[in-house]
BAKERO-708816 format. One record per residue (C-alpha): residue in three letters; x, z, y. Coordinates in pm, whole numbers, padded with zeros to 5 digits, always signed. Layout:
% BAKERO-708816
alaXZY
...
% end
This chain:
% BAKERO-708816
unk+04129+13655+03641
unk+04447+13542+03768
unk+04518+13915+03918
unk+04452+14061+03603
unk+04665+13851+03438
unk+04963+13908+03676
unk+04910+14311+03642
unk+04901+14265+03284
unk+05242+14036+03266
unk+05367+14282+03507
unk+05326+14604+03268
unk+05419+14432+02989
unk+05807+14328+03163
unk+05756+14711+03267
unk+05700+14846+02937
unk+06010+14650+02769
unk+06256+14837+03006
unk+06242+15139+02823
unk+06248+14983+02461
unk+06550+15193+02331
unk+06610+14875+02097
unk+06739+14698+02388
unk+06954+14909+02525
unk+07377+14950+02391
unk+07433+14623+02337
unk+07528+14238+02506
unk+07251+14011+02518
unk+07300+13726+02246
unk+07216+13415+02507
unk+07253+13172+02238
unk+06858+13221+02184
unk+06833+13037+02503
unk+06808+12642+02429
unk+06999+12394+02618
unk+06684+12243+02715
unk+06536+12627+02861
unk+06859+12604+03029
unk+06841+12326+03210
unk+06437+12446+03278
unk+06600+12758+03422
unk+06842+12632+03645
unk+06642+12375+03767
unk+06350+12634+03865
unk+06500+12918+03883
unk+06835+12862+04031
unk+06753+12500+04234
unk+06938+12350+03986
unk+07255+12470+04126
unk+07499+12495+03803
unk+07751+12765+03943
unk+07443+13018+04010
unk+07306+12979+03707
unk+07635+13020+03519
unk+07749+13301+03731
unk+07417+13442+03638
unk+07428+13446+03272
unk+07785+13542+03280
unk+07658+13860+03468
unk+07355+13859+03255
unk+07584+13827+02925
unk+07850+14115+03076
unk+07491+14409+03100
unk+07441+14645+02788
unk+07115+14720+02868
unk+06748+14503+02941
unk+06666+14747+03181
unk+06993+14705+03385
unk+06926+14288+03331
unk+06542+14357+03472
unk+06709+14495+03769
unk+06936+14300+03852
unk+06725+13967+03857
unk+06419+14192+04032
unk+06646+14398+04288
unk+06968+14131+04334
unk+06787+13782+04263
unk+06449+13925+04454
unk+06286+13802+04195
unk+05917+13882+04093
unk+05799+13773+03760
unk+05441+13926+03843
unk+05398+13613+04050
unk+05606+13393+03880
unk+05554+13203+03546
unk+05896+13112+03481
unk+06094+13409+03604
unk+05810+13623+03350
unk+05892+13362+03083
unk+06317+13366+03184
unk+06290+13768+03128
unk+06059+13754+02790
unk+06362+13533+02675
unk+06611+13757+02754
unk+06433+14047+02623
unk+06383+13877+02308
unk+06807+13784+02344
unk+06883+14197+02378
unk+06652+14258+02084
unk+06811+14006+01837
unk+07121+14063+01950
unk+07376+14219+01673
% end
């Protein structure tokens, strides 16, 4: 169960790469709450405050999802397959390219 969970998480952060209504445009990060922020840097960044700010200030500086995705995959070695929060960090920041105006 959990495997097929992970695979389908996986092509689901997959799939949102190419969403075209992500793409041209800065990532509005207000959609993350102070409290996911703190959740973030604690667990994603062991709570170290100038990673996680030099993070989003990269994060905030990429026109693109796809170019965020690969950053925190190929730079941060991240793998959300395998990881609840780093899935949940990049559904937020999908969902901050898509709102964003």
């Amino acid at each position: 169960l959990h495997k097929a969970i992970r695979r389908q998480r996986q092509m689901c952060i997959r799939d949102r790469a190419h969403d075209p209504s992500v793409e041209g445009k800065h990532p509005d990060l207000s959609f993350i709450t102070i409290n996911e922020r703190v959740r973030y840097r604690q667990n994603l960044f062991g709570n170290n405050k100038e990673q996680f700010d030099e993070a989003m200030v990269l994060l905030q500086s990429l026109t693109s999802y796809a170019d965020a995705r690969r950053y925190l995959i190929d730079d941060l070695e991240w793998n959300p397959a395998d990881d609840e929060i780093q899935s949940e960090f990049l559904e937020k920041l999908y969902l901050c390219f898509k709102e964003a105006r």
